[in-house]
C-alpha positions as CSV (number, residue, x, y, z in Angstrom):
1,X,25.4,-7.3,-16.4
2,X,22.5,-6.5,-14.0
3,X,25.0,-8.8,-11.2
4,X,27.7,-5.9,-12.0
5,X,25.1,-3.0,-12.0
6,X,23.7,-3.9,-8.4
7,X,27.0,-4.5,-7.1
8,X,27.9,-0.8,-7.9
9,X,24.8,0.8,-6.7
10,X,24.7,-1.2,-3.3
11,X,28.9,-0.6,-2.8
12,X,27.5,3.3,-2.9
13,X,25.3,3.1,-0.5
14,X,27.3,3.4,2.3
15,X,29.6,6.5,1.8
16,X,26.6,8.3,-0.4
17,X,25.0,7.9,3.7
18,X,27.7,9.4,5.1
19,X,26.9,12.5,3.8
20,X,25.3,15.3,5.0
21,X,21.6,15.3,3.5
22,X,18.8,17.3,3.6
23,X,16.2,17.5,0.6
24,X,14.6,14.4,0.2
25,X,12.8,15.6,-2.9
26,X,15.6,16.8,-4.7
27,X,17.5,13.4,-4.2
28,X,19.2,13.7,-1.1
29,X,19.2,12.5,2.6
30,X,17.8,14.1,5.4
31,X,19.9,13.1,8.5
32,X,17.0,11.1,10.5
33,X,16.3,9.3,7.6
34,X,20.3,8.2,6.8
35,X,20.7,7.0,10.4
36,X,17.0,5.0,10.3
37,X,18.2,3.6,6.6
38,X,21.7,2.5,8.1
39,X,20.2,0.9,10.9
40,X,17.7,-1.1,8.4
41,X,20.8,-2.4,6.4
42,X,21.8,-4.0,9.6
43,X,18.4,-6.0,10.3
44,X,17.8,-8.1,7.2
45,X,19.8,-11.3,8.4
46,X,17.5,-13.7,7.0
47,X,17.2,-12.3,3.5
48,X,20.9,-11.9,3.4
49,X,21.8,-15.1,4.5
50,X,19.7,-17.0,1.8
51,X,19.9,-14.7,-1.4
52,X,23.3,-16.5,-2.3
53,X,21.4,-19.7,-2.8
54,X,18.3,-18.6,-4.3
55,X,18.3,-19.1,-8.2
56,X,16.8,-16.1,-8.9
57,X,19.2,-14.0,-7.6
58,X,22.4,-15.3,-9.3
59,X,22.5,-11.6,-11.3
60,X,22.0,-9.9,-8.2
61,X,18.6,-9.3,-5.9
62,X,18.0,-5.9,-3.6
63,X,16.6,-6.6,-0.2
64,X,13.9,-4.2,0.8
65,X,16.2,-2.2,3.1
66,X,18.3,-1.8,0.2
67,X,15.5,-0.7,-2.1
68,X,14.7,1.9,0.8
69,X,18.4,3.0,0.4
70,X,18.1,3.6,-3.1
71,X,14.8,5.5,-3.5
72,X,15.8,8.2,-0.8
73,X,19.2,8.2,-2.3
74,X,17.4,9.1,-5.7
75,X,14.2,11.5,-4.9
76,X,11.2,11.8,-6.0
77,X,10.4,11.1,-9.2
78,X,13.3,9.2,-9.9
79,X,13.0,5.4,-10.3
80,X,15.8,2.8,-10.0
81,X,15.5,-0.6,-11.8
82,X,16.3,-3.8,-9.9
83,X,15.2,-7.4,-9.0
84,X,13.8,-6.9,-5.7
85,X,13.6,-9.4,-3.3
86,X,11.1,-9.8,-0.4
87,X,9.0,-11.7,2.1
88,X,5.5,-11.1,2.2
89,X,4.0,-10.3,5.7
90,X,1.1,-6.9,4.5
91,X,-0.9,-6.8,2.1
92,X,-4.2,-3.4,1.1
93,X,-6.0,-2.3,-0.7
94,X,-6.6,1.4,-2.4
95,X,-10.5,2.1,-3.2
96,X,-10.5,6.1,-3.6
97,X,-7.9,8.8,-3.9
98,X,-5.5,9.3,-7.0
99,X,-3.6,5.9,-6.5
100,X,-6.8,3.8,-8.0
101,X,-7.9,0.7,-7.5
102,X,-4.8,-0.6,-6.9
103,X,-3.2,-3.7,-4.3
104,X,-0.3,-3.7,-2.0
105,X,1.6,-6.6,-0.8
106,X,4.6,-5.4,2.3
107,X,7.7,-6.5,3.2
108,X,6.0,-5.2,7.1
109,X,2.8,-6.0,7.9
110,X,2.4,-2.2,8.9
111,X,2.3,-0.5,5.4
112,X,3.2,2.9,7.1
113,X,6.4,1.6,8.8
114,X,9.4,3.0,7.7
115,X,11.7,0.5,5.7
116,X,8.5,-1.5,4.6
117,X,9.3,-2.6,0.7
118,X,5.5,-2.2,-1.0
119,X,4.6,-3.7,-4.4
120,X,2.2,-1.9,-6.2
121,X,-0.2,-4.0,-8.5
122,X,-2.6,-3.3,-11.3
123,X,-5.8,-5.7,-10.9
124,X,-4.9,-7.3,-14.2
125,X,-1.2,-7.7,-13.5
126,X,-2.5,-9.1,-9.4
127,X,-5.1,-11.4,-11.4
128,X,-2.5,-12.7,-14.1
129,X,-0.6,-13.8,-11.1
130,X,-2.7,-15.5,-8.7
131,X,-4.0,-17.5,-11.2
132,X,-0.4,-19.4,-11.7
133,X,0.6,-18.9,-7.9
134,X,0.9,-22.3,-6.0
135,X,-1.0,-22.4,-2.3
136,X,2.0,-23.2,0.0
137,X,1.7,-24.4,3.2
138,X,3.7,-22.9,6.4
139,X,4.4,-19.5,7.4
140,X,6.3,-17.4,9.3
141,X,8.7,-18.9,12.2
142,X,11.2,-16.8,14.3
143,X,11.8,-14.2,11.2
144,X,12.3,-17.2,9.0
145,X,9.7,-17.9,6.0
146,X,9.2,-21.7,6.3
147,X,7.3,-23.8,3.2
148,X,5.8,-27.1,4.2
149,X,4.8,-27.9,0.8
150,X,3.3,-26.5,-2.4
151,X,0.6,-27.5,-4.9
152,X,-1.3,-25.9,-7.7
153,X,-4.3,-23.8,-6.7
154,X,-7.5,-23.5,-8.2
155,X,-8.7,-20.4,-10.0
156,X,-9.6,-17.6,-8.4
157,X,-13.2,-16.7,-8.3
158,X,-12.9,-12.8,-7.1
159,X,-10.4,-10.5,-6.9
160,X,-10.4,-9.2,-3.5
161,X,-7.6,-8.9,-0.4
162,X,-8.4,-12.1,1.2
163,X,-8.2,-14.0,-2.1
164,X,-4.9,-12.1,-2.5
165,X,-3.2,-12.5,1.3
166,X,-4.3,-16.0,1.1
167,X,-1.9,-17.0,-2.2
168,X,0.5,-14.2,-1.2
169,X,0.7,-13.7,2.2
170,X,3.9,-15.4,3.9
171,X,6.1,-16.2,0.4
172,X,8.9,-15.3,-0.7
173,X,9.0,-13.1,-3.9
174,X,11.4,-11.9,-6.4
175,X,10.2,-8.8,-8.9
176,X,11.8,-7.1,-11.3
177,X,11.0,-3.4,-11.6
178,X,12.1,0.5,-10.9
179,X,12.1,1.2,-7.2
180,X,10.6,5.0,-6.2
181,X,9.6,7.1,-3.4
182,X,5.5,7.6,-3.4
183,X,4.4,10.3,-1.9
184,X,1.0,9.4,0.4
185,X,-1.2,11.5,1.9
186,X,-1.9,10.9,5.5
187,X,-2.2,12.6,8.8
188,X,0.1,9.9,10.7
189,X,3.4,8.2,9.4
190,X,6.9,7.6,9.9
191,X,9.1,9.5,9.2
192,X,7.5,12.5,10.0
193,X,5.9,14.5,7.1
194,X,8.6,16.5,5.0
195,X,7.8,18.8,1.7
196,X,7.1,16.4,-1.3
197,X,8.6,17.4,-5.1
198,X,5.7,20.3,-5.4
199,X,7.0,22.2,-2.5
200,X,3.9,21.4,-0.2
201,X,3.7,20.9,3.6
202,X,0.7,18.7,3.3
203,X,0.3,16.1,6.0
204,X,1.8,12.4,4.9
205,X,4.6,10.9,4.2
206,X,7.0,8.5,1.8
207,X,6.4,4.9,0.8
208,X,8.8,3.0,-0.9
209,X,6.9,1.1,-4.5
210,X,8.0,-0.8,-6.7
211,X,4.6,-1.2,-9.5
212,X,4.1,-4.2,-10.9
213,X,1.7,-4.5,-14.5
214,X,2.7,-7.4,-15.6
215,X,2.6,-10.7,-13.8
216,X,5.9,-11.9,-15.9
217,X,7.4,-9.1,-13.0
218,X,7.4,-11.6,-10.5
219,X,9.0,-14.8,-9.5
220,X,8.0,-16.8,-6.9
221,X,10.9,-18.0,-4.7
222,X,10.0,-22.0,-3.7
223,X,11.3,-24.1,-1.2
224,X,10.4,-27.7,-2.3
């Protein structure tokens, strides 16, 4: 079922770009954004090449230039659920403001750069998982994710982003979830700041989430 449901919404993707767009609030397109989003769904070679063969993608798995497709293709405030499936090169941390105490891991390692995929945690849900990740070795080579090996790591002993970039950084991920435009406040970011579901002009710009509170949300994707 979920196989046929992302077939459908990716086969729309294309014409539902064609169009002329202009509110990204209210669900539609703005015409900088469809030609940035079109030339996105051209770039993710590596991801496309391997999702046939991963496992966890036999039902059907949206690359983040895909989930970027779909969030700006829905608005603001609209979610779209899908198994979302990403390489981990970013990773932050919010300490103040109205998102909490949460942590981002990025498809980019520049969180502000259009087309980055970010995944939203909870502390618990970011705890839950790094206590069953597996410390891999490799890393990243010409665009491709390589894994040397893998073994069980010990327990965590704080929660922090080094503790976090150091079991997540540089793996490949699978997480099941709603995909949605977040709104960030910020004086620089691409694209350009554009009025947000309230109808303000405030500085900032879109990010592309997908919030995880439950570890069970993600999968890791291993190569041994």
């Amino acid at each position: 079922m979920l196989r046929a449901i992302t077939a459908l919404i990716l086969l729309t993707i294309p014409s539902a770009l064609c169009a002329e767009r202009s509110d990204t609030a209210s669900g539609t397109i703005q015409p900088e954004i469809k030609q940035r989003v079109t030339q996105l769904l051209a770039t993710e070679t590596t991801l496309n090449s391997v999702r046939p063969n991963i496992p966890e993608c036999e039902t059907g798995c949206v690359t983040p230039a895909e989930a970027v497709a779909l969030a700006y293709e829905a608005g603001e405030g609209q979610p779209v659920p899908g198994r979302f499936l990403l390489d981990v090169l970013g990773g932050g941390r919010s300490l103040h403001g109205e998102l909490g105490e949460l942590f981002f891991i990025n498809s980019q390692l520049g969180y502000g750069r259009f087309g980055t995929l970010t995944i939203a945690f909870t502390e618990d849900a970011l705890w839950d998982l790094l206590r069953r990740a597996r410390a891999c070795g490799g890393g990243e080579r010409d665009g491709r994710i390589e894994v040397l090996g893998c073994h069980r790591s010990a327990k965590a002993d704080d929660l922090n982003m080094f503790t976090m970039m150091q079991r997540l950084g540089n793996r490949r991920i699978v997480v099941d979830g709603e995909v949605r435009l977040q709104w960030i406040d910020a004086a620089t970011g691409a694209p350009r700041p554009v009025a947000n579901i309230r109808g303000e002009r405030e500085p900032g710009y879109y990010q592309v989430w997908v919030r995880v509170q439950d570890a069970d949300q993600v999968i890791f994707v291993y190569d041994d």
